[in-house]
C-alpha positions in Angstrom: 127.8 41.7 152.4 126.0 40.3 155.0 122.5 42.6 155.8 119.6 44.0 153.5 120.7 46.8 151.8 119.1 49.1 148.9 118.8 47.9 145.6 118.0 44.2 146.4 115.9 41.7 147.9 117.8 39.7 151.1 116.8 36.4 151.2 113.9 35.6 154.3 116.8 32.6 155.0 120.0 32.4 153.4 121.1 28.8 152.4 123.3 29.1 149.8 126.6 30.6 148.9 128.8 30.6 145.6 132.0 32.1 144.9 132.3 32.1 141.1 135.6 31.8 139.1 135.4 35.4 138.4 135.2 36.4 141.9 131.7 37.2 142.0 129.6 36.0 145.5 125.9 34.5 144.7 123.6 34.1 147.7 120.4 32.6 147.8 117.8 31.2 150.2 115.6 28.9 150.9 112.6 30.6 152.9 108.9 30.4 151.7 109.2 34.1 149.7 113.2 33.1 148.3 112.6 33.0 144.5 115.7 35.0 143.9 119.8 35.1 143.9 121.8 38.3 144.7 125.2 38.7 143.3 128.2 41.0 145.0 131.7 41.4 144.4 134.5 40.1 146.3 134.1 43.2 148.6 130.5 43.1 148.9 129.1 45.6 146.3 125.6 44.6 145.1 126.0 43.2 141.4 122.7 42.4 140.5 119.3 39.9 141.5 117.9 37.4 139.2 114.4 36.7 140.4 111.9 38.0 142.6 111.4 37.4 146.4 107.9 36.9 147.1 105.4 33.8 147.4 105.2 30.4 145.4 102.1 29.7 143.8 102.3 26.6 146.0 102.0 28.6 149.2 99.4 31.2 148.0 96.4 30.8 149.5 93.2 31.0 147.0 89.7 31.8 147.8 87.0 30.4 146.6 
């Protein structure tokens, strides 16, 4: 763990990390496009990604 890697979307800033009581690691950021978790194992195998990275509707910027 620790770098982009295929299969999943690294977060533009990572903030937050979670070790759950199953041994699973959840990362997740806090950057304007970070609208996503990942989840590894203990040994840093992508689990899976709830959520998309990409940008909030609040930081779009619409034309008119």
């Amino acid at each position: 763990m620790g770098r982009p890697g295929a299969g999943y979307d690294w977060p533009e800033t990572e903030h937050g990390i979670y070790a759950d009581p199953k041994g699973f690691i959840w990362l997740g950021g806090n950057g304007r496009t970070d609208h996503h978790l990942v989840k590894f194992t203990r040994d840093g195998k992508f689990v899976m990604q709830i959520g998309h990275k990409g940008q909030s509707k609040a930081t779009r910027t619409h034309k008119t």
